[in-house]
N, C-alpha and C positions, 0 to 999 in steps of 0.2 A: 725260225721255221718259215716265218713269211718270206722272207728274201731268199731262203733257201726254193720254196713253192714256186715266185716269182722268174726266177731265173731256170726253172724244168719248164715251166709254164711256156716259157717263150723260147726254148732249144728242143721239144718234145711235145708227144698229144698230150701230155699230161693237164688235165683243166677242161676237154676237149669228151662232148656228150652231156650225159644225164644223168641223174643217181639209178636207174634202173638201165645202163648201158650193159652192167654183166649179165643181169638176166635177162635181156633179150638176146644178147650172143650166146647167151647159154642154150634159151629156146631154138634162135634161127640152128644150133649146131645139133642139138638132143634132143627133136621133138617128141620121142616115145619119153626119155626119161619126163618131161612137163607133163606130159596127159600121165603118170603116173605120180605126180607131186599134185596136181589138181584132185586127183581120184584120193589121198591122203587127206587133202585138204577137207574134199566133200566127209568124211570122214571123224577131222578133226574140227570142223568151223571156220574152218579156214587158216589154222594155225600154223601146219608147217608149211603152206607155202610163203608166208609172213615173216617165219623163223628164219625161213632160206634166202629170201631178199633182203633182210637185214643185215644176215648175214656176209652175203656179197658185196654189201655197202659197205660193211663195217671192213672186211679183208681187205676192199680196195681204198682203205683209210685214205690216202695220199690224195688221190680223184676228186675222193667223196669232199674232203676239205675243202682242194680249191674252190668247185661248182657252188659246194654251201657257203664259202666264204663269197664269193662273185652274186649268189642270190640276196646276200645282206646286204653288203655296201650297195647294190641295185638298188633294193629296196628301200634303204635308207637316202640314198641318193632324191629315188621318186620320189618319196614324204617333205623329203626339203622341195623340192620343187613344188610340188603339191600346195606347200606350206607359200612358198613364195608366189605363187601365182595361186591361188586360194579361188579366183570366179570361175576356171572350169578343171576342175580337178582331173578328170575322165578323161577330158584331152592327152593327158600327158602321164597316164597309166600306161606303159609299158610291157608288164607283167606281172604277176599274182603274188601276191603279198608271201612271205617265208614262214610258214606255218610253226607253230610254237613248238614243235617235236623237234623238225626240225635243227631249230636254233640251239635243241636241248641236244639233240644229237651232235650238231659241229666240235659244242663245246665239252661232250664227253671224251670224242676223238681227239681233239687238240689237247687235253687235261692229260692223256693216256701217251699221246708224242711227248709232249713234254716232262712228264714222269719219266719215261725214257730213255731223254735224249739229254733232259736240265737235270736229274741229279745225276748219273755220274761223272758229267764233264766238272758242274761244283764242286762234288766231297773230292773229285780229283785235285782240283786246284786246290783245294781246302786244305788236303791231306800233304800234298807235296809244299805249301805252306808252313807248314807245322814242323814239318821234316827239316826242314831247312832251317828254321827258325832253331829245334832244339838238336839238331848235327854237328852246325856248321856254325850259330849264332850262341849258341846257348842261350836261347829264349823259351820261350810258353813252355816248359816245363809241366807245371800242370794243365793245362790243355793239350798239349800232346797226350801225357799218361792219360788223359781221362778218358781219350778220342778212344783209346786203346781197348778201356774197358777189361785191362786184367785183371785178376782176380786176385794175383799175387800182389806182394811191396806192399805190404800197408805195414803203418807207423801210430800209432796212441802216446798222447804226452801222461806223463806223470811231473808233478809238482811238489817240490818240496818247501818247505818256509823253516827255516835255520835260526838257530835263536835268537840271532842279531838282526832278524825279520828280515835279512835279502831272502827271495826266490830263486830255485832254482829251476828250471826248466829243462827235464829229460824228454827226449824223442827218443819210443823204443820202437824198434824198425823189425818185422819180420821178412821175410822172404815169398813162405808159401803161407796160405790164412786155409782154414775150412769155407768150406762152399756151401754146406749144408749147417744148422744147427736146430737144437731141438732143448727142452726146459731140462734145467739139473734139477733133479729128486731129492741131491742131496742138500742142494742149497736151498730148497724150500723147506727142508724138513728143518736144517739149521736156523733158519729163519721163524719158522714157529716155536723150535727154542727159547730162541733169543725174546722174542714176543709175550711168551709165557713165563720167563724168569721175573721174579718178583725186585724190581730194580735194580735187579744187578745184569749186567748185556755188555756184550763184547762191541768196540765199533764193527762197520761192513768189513772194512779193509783186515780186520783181524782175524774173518772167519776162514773156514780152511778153505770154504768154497766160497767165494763174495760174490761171481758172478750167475747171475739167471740162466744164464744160457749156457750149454756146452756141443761142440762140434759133435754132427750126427755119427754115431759109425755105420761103417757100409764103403763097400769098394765105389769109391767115386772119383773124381781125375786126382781129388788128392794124394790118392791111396795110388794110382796107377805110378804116378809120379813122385813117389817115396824115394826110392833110388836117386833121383836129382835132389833131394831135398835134404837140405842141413842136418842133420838132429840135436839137439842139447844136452845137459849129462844126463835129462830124467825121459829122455826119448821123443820129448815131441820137440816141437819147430825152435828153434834158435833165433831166442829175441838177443838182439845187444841195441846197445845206445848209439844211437847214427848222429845223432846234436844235443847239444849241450849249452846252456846259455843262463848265466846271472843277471838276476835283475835288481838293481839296488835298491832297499828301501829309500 
């Protein structure tokens, strides 16, 4: 942004006046519209003609930059000097110190170009990084998916141990997942069951419903997207096993 300023700076006026250069071209061209912002003003406290020169500063963001950046290094410049020649300070004052608004003002402006202008030239590089890595490289894998934030492809292992104590390792892979979920009724009531049996209880994995949670219903993009969507033989989503791996005791 600076080199960019730099090089308008010195091929353009750009850099060229005051922070209140619009509203005075405003005034020299609309003097009834001013004596009607003043008559507001009296009005308000002086609020919107306040609101309207900030406002001009802030539109002509680019201007307002450079001058506030040219009043800081100024300033900063004087203070070193100031500093190094310490026996007549006032000699060698210049101009008026950059008021703490100011400096808060440049750096909101530059905070707002930069938001701007630095992320999407980054998640561009970012993104066409990834792209290429997992297209063309077959790399970041998981960094690309994740960049992606789909909602579909998800995968949960199950674990077996075999009586000669190898592991086995399944990866059960869906396609489409629910987006919504909400508490099953019936696995809590099974679970108060199991709770109240007098030592005799089924494990989790045995109960008809073991998990807490079950997908909401309700027309939601799962629902829209039924038709692209697998089904199993008991109607909902079609898990199968996508890996498979022994682990030897």
């Amino acid at each position: 942004i600076d080199y960019t300023f730099a090089i308008l700076s010195l091929h353009s006026d750009l850099g060229i006046g005051a922070l209140g250069s619009q509203w005075e071209t405003f005034a020299a061209r609309f003097p009834s519209g001013v004596g009607s912002i003043h008559l507001l003003g009296n009005w308000t406290f002086g609020a919107v003609p306040a609101v309207i020169r900030i406002s001009m500063v802030v539109a002509d963001s680019s201007n307002s930059q450079i001058i506030l950046q040219k009043q800081i290094c100024n300033d900063a410049l004087q203070s070193n000097t100031n500093l190094a020649l310490a026996g007549t300070p006032s000699a060698h004052a210049t101009s008026s110190p950059v008021t703490a608004p100011h400096r808060l003002l440049f750096w909101i402006i530059r905070a707002a170009w930069y938001w701007v202008l630095a992320c999407p030239v980054v998640s561009g590089i970012l993104a066409g990084y990834l792209w290429i890595s997992a297209y063309y490289l077959g790399m970041h894998w998981n960094e690309s998916f994740s960049s992606i934030q789909h909602t579909g492809y998800k995968n949960f292992l199950r674990l077996k141990v075999r009586n000669d104590g190898d592991l086995e390792v399944y990866a059960i892979g869906i396609d489409r997942c629910p987006t919504r979920w909400v508490l099953d009724d019936k696995h809590e009531r099974e679970a108060m069951l199991a709770e109240s049996a007098q030592g005799v209880h089924a494990y989790a994995h045995e109960w008809e419903h073991p998990s807490r949670w079950k997908a909401r219903p309700g027309r939601n993009i799962d629902h829209m997207l039924k038709w692209r969507r697998k089904e199993g033989p008991n109607g909902g989503p079609n898990a199968r096993v996508v890996d498979h791996c022994l682990i030897h005791r």
